[in-house]
C-alpha positions in Angstrom: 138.0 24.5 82.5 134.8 23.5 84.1 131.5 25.5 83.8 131.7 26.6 87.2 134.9 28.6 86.3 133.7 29.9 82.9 130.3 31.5 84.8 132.9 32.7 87.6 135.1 34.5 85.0 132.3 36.1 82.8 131.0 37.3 86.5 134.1 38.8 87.1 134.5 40.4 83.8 130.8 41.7 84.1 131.0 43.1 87.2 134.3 45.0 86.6 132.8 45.8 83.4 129.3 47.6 85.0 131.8 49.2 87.5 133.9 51.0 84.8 131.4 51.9 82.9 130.2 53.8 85.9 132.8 55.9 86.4 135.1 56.2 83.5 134.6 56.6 79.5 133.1 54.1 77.4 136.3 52.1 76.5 137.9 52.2 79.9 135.7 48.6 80.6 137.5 47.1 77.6 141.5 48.1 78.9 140.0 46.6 82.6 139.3 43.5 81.0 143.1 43.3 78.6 144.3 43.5 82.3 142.5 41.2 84.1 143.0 38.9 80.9 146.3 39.5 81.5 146.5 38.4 85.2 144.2 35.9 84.9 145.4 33.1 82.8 142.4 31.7 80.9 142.8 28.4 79.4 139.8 28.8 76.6 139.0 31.5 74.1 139.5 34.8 75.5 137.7 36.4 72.9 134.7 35.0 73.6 134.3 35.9 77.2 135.4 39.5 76.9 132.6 39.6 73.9 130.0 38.0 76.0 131.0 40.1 79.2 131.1 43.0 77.0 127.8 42.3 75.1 126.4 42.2 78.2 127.5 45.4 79.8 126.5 47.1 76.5 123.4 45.7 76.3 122.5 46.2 80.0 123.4 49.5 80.2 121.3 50.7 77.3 118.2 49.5 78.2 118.9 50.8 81.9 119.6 53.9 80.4 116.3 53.5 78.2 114.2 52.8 81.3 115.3 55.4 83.7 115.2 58.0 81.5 112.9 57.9 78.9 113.0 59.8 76.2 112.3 59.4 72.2 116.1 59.0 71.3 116.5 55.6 71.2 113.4 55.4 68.5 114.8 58.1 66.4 118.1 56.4 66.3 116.6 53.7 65.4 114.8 55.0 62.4 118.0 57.2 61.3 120.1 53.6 61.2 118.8 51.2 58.6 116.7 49.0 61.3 113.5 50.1 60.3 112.9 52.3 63.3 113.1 48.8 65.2 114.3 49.5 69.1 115.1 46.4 69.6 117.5 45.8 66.7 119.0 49.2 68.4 120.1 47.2 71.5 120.9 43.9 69.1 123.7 46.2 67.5 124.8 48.5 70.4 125.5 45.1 72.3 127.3 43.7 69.0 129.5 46.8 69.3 130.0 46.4 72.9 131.1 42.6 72.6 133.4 43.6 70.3 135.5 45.8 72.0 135.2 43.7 75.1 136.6 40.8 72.8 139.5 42.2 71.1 140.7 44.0 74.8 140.3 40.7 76.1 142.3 38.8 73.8 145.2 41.5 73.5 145.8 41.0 77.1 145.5 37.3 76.8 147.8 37.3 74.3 150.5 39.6 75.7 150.1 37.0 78.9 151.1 34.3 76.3 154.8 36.5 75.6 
């Protein structure tokens, strides 16, 4: 698949990602993206674009979170975890956690396509 394809996939997955995550739970981004994986045949690793898309709504979404409403939360999380009270580390994991469930939705779907 050409670049062009892969940037217009993990656009796709983003922005139906950003728009789930506005109005439904937290994992209702990651059973959006086993069904688009599902209607849309990808011919690469699915894994790694629900991860990516999903790292990226994650990540996104906490520091717009961060930003429009501050608060001390994010620094006292930070220093409760073992990060060293390190913010950024924060927002390192919380997108790690994020990719993840993007990835594994992602590649269920694909692979119920594949049936």
């Amino acid at each position: 698949m050409k670049k062009s394809g892969i940037l217009l996939l993990l656009i796709i997955f983003f922005s139906v990602g950003i728009l789930t995550s506005l109005y439904f739970n937290w994992y209702a981004y990651g059973i959006a993206f086993g069904v688009l994986s599902y209607l849309i045949k990808l011919d690469f690793k699915p894994f790694w674009l629900g991860f990516l898309s999903g790292a990226l709504v994650w990540l996104i979404s906490a520091i717009w979170m961060s930003q429009t409403h501050p608060s001390t939360l994010p620094e006292k999380m930070a220093s409760i975890l073992p990060l060293g009270g390190n913010v950024i580390l924060l927002y390192v994991c919380t997108s790690i956690v994020g990719g993840l469930i993007g990835g594994v939705w992602t590649l269920a779907g694909a692979k119920l396509r594949a049936k």
